[in-house]
N, C-alpha and C positions, 0 to 999 in steps of 0.2 A: 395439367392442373395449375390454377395461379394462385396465388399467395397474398395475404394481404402487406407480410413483411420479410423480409431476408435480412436475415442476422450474419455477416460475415465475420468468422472467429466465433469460438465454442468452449473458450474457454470460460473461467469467473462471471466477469462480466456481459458475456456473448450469452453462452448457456443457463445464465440466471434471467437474461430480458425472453429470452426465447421460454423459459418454465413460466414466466409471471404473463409473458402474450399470451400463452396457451392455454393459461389459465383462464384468461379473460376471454376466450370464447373465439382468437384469431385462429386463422390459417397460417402457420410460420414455417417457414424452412430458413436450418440451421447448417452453415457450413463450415469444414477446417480444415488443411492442410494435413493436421494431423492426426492419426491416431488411437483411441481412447480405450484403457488407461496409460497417458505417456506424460513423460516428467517434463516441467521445464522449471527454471532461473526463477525462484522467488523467496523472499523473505518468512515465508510460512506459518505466521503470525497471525490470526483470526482475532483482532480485537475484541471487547467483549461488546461491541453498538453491533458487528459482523456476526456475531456469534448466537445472538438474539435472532438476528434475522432467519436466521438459519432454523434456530427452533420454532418461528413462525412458520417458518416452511415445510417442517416436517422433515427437516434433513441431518437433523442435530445427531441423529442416535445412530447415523453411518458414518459420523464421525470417532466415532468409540474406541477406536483403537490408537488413537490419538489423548493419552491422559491429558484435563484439563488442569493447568496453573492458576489455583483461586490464589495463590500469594504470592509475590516477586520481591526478590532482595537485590537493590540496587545499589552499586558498589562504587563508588566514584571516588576523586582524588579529595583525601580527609572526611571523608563522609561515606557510612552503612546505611542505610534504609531499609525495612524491612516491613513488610505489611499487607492488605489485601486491598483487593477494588469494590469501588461501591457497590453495595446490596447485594453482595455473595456472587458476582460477575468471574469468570472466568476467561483466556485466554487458552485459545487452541490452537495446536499447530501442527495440522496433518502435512503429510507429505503432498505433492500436486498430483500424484499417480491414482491418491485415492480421493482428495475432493473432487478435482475437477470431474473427473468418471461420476462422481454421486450428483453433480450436477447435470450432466449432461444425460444421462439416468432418467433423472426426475423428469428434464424435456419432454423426454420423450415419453414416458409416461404420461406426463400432462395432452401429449399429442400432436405436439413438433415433430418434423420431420427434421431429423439429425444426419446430415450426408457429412460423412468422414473422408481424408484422403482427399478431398476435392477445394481444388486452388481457383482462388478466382483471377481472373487474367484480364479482364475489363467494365466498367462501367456502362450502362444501355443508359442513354439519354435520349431522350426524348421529348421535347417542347420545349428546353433549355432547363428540365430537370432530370431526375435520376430514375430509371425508371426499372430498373433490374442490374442483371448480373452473365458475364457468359465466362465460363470456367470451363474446370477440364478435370478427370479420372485418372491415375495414373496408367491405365488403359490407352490415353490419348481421345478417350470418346469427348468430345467437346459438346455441350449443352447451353441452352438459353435459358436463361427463368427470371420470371417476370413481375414486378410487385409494386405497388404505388408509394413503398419505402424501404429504403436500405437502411440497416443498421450496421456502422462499420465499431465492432470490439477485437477486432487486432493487432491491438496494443500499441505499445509505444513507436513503432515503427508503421504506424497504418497504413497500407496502401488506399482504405477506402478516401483516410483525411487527405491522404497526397492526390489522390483524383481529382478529388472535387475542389482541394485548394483550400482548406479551413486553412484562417486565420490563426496563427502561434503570437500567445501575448502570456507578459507575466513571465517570460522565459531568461532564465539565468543560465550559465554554463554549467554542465555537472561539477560536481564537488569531489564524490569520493570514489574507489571502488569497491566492490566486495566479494568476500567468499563463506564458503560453509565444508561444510561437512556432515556426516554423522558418525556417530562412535556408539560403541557395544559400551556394556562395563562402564559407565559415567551415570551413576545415575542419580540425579537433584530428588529435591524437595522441595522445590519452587523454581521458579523462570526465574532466572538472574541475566540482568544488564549490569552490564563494565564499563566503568568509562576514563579513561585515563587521558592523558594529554597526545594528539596526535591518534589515538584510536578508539573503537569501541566495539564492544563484544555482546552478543547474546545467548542463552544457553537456553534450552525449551525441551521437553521430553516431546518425540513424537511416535508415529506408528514402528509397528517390532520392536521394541522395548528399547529401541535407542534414542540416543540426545542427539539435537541438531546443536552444534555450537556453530556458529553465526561469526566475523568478522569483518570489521570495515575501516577506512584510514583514508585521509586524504590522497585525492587522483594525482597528487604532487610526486606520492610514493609510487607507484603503481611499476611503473620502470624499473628501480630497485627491488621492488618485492615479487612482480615476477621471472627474477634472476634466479631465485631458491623458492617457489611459492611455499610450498608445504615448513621447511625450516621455519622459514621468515613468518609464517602462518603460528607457528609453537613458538618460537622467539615473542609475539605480539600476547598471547594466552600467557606465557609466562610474568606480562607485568601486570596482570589481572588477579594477585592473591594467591591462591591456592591453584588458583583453575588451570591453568598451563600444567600441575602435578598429576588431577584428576583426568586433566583428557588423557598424558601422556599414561597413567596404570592402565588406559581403555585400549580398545582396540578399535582402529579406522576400521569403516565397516565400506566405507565407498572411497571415491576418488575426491581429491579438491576440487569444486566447481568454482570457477573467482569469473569476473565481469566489470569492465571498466565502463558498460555502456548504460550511464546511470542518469539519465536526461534531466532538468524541471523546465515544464512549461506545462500553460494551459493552451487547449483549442478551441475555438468556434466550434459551438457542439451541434450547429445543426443548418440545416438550407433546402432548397428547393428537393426532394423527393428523397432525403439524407437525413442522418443523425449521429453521432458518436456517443459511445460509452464507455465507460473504467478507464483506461489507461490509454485508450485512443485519444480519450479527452482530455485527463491532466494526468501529468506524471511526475509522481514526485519523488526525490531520493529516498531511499528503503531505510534510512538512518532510525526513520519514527514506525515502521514497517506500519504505514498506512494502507498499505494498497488492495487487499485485501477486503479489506473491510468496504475502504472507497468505493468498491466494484461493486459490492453489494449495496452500498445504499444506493451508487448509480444506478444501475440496473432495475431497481423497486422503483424510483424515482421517475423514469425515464419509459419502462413499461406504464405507469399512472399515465403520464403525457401522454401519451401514444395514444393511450384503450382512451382519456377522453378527447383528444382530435379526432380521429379516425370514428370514434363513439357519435362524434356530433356535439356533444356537450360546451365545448368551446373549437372556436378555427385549432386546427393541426400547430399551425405555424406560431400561435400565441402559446399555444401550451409547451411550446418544444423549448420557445423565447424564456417563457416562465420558467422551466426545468432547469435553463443554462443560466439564468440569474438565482437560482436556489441552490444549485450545484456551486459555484461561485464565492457567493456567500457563506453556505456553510466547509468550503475546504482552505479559502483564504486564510482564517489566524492559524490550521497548522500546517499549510505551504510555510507561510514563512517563519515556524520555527523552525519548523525542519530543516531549510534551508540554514537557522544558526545552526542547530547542530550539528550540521554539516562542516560546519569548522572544525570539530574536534577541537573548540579551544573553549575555555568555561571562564569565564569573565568573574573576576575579585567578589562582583553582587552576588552572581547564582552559588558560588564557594560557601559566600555567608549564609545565604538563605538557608542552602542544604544541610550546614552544620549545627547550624540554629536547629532544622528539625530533628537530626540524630541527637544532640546534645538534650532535647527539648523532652525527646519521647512522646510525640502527642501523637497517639495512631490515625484520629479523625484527620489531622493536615495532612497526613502520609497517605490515607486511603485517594484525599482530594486529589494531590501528586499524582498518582498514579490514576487517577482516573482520567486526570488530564490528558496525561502521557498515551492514554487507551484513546481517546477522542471518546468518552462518555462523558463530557463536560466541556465548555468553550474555554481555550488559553486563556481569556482574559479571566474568567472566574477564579482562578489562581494566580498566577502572574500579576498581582495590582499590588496598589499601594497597602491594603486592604491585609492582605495576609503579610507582608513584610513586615507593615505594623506589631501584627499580632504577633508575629515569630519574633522581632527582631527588640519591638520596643522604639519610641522615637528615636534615641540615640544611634540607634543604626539605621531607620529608613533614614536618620537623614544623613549619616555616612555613605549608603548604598545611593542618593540622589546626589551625592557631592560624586561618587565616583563614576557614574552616569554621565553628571554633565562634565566631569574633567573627560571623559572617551567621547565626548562629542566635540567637545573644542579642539582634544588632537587631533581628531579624522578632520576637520575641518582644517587644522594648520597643517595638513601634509598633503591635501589636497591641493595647499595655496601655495606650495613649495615648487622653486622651477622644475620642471621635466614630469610634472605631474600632469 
């Protein structure tokens, strides 16, 4: 049988282009290494733009065992926040044993063929494009299969994008590491984010009635902290308020998972009989726990291209062009705060802003905040001169532009400094 697409990787982003192809009337076969339902390494956060998609899809309500956070208290150094996201939006955070499984589920329902267990081992090229896949069972049975397009969602380590050679741009060095856990007996009333200097914390109810508490800190520590992980892990929850008291009355219900392999970059999302998706294609630190979500708009995104190239509607090649400058476009302004807050370090302005709106009380600026923070609104809509105004009153936007451009003339005089 031949295929019009092969999706390599099954998970998020794999198993969501593979339900949206099949929807649209393709032949797809789906493959993965591993599995299903098996866990891996993720931030477990379903923004509420992720969360939408999902209830477009009819997959919302196999999420359910995962309670949804309509309201987050954010905790940071001199400043509480506390509030909801816009238009009654919620954050979910299932565990990956039971999304991924619900997506790969629905695949197949929709009428993908889903092969589990099966690793792909090379690229078929042909006419100086890509033209399949030949892999293997853990059987040893080796197979060829055949398709006029590859989908490589393999994450951030892609073998497909190593094959082919995408181009890596926009790429900084990792920043931070992280860990999680879950705990019995901790139980919130809202998703809280911590943020303290040098770390930050998230807290999220998810499936079995436990809390996921979330932790991260510059890759500077990473060496020292996995000397004692788990101490050193309570030692960090301890400068976080309460919260270090709350986990510790809980009970660890699993192991520490921690990960130093926390990459940013974008890739070349696509080429002669290829294409990349979610985390093949940009990968950003878990600090803003985008990626989730990312995978799903990729994936909707990137199935559109496809169904109209392959459709006839427009050339393949233009649509796929188009997808990778929309994709682009819209992950740019929060690539790069992510990557600030990837410092762990909060600068004299955002101090003031935040105090301004705890001191202020105004829940519309706080819903905005955090809608921000969710990616249901662009950075800039927040972040301008515009709401500092309104928070701050001139006399602080123009404190907050004095102490802007004083952090810019010192990066610039230390940059002009010898040995730099």
């Amino acid at each position: 049988m031949g295929y019009d697409v092969i999706v390599v990787g099954a998970r998020i982003a794999g198993a969501a282009t593979a339900l949206l192809l099949a929807r649209h009337g393709f032949r797809v076969l789906a493959v993965d290494r591993a599995a299903f339902p098996s866990d891996t390494l993720s931030s477990h956060q379903i923004q509420p733009p992720g969360v939408e998609r999902l209830a477009r899809w009819g997959l919302l309500d196999q999420l359910a065992g995962a309670p949804p956070a309509h309201r987050v208290r954010f905790d940071t150094r001199g400043a509480v926040l506390e509030g909801a996201f816009p238009a009654g939006a919620a954050i979910h955070s299932p565990r990956r044993t039971v999304l991924d499984h619900a997506l790969v589920e629905a695949a197949r329902t929709a009428g993908a063929e889903v092969r589990e267990r099966w690793r792909v081992e090379e690229l078929l090229w042909e006419g100086g494009r890509v033209a399949g896949v030949r892999g293997s069972s853990p059987g040893g049975q080796h197979r060829v299969e055949r398709a006029p397009l590859v989908v490589g969602a393999d994450g951030k380590r892609s073998f497909v994008a190593r094959a082919v050679g995408a181009r890596t741009y926009r790429q900084r060095p990792p920043r931070s590491f992280a860990c999680y856990t879950y705990w019995a007996d901790v139980p919130v009333t809202a998703g809280e984010l911590h943020q303290r200097e040098g770390i930050a914390a998230a807290v999220f109810p998810t499936n079995d009635d436990l809390t996921m508490v979330y932790l991260s800190a510059p890759l500077t520590g990473f060496d020292a902290f996995r000397a004692a992980p788990e101490a050193n892990y309570l030692a960090a929850l301890d400068r976080c308020g309460d919260l270090g008291a709350r986990v510790r009355a809980g009970t660890r219900a699993e192991r520490l998972r921690t990960t130093p392999d926390l990459p940013n970059h974008f890739r070349q999302a696509h080429g002669p009989g290829w294409c990349l998706v979610g985390d093949a294609g940009v990968t950003m630190d878990p600090v803003t726990a985008q990626g989730i979500a990312n995978a799903l708009r990729d994936a909707e995104g990137l199935a559109g291209a496809i169904a109209a190239g392959i459709g006839g509607v427009r050339p393949l090649a233009a649509a796929l062009a188009a997808h990778q400058r929309d994709r682009d476009r819209a992950l740019r302004p929060m690539y790069d705060l992510t990557l600030r807050l990837a410092t762990y370090h909060s600068g004299p302005g955002e101090r003031l802003l935040l105090r301004a709106l705890a001191e202020r009380r105004r829940p519309a600026e706080i819903e905005r905040l955090f809608g921000t923070f969710a990616g249901m609104s662009p950075v800039d809509d927040f972040f301008n001169a515009g709401t500092a105004l309104r928070l701050l009153g001139m006399g602080g936007l123009l404190r907050l532009v004095g102490e802007r451009l004083a952090a810019v003339a010192a990066g610039r005089l230390c940059t002009s400094l010898p040995g730099r």
